[in-house]
N, C-alpha and C positions, 0 to 999 in steps of 0.2 A: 449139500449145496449152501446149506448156512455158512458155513464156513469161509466157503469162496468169497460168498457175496460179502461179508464183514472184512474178507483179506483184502477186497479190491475197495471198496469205501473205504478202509483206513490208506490206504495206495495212495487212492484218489484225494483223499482231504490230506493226507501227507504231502504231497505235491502242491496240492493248493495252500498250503501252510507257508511251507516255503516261497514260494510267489508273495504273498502275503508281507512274509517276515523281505524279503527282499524292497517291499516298496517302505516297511517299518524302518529298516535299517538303511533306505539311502544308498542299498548295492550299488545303484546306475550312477549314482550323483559323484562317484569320484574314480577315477583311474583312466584306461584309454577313452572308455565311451562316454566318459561325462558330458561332452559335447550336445550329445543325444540321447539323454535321462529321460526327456521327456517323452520320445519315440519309444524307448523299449520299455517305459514302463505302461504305455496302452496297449503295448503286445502283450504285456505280462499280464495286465488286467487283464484282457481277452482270455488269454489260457490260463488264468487262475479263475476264471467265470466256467470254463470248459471242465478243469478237473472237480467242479463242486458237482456239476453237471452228472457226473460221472459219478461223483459217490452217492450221489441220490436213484440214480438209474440202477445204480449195483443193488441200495438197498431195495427200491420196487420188484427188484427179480427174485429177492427173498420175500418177499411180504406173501403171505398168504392170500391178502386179494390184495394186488397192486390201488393205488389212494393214489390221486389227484390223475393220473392217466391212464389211457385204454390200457390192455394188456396189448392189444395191436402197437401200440405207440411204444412201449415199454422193450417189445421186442423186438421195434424197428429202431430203438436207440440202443441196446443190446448188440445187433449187428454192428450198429456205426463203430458203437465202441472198440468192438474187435479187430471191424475192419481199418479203423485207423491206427491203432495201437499198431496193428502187424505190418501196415503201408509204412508208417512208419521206422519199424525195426528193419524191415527189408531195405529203406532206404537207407538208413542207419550201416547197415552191414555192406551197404554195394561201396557204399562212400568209403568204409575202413577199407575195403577190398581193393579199392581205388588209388588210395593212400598207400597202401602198402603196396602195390606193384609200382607206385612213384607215377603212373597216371592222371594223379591230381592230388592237390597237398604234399605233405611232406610226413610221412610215416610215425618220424618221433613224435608229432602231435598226439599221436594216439597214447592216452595215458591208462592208467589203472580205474583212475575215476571215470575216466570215459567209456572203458570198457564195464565199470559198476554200470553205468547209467543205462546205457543198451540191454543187461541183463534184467536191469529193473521193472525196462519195459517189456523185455521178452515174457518175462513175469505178468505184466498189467495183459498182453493179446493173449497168454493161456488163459488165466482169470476170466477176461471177457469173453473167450470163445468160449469155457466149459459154461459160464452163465449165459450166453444167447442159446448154445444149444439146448440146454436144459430148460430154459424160459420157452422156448418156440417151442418142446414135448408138450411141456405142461401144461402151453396154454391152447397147445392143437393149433400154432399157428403155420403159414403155411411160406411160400419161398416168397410170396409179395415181401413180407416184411424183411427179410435175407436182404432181399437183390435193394429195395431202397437205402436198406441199412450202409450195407457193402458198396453203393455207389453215392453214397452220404459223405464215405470216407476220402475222395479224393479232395468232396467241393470243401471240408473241412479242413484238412489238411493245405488246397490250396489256397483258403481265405486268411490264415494263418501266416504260413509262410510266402504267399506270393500277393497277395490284394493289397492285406493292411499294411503291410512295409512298402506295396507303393504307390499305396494312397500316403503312407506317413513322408517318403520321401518327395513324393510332390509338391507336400507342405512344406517342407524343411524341418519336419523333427527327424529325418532318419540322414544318413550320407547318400549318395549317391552311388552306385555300387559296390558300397557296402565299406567303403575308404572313411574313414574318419577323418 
């Protein structure tokens, strides 16, 4: 289980690296969405706060006695983690599914990097699931923490991609439907 939990904190701080390096390097400030650098970089912040989140959760599921939170707490952000990683790969995959029956997008979108990127996470919701189940054994917890966990994962997923883009667009850091 050591293992997992080290494979998914480096996952997790890998990602938040990148997020990172993207705000260092001025990704947003130039090409089509320069417009609105300032919008996607407090989404980026958001989810590079989330995958720190993550690598510190991974590591409390190896610690021998979980430090700064309950084991209850530990194993209801264990679920989240799983549960939103997997919401999200599911969505991830209906969307390609989507794209390539020509029911929405356009198929050649779909690149190599992109299908890297889906596999990555396929990766991060095993990770999380083999460490929430193993956290909930060990620490004898019971489906409370599960069902919070697992229904933690929509309001995350939709504060992410449905709130803060339109609370950002209300403001005017993001476009409007999403048109530059």
């Amino acid at each position: 289980m050591t293992v997992v939990g080290l494979i998914m904190a480096v996952w997790c701080a890998g990602f938040a690296a990148i997020s990172i390096w993207f705000e260092v390097t001025d990704h947003f400030g130039t090409g089509e969405y320069a417009d609105h650098a300032s919008g996607l970089s407090v989404v980026n912040w958001i989810v590079a706060a989330i995958k720190v989140v993550g690598a510190t959760v991974a590591l409390l599921a190896i610690a021998r006695r979980p430090w700064l939170l309950t084991p209850r707490t530990v194993g209801t952000l264990l679920w989240a983690g799983f549960a939103t990683t997997t919401v999200y790969v599911l969505g991830s995959l209906l969307q390609a599914a989507l794209m390539m029956t020509g029911l929405s997008g356009e198929a050649d979108r779909i690149t190599a990097s992109s299908v890297a990127y889906v596999l990555l996470f396929i990766v991060a919701a095993a990770g999380f699931g083999v460490l929430a189940f193993s956290f909930a054994h060990r620490a004898d917890l019971g489906k409370r923490e599960m069902l919070l966990g697992a229904f933690g994962a929509p309001i995350v997923l939709g504060g992410v991609l449905i709130v803060v883009p339109t609370i950002l667009t209300a403001v005017g850091l993001l476009p409007v439907g999403g048109q530059g």
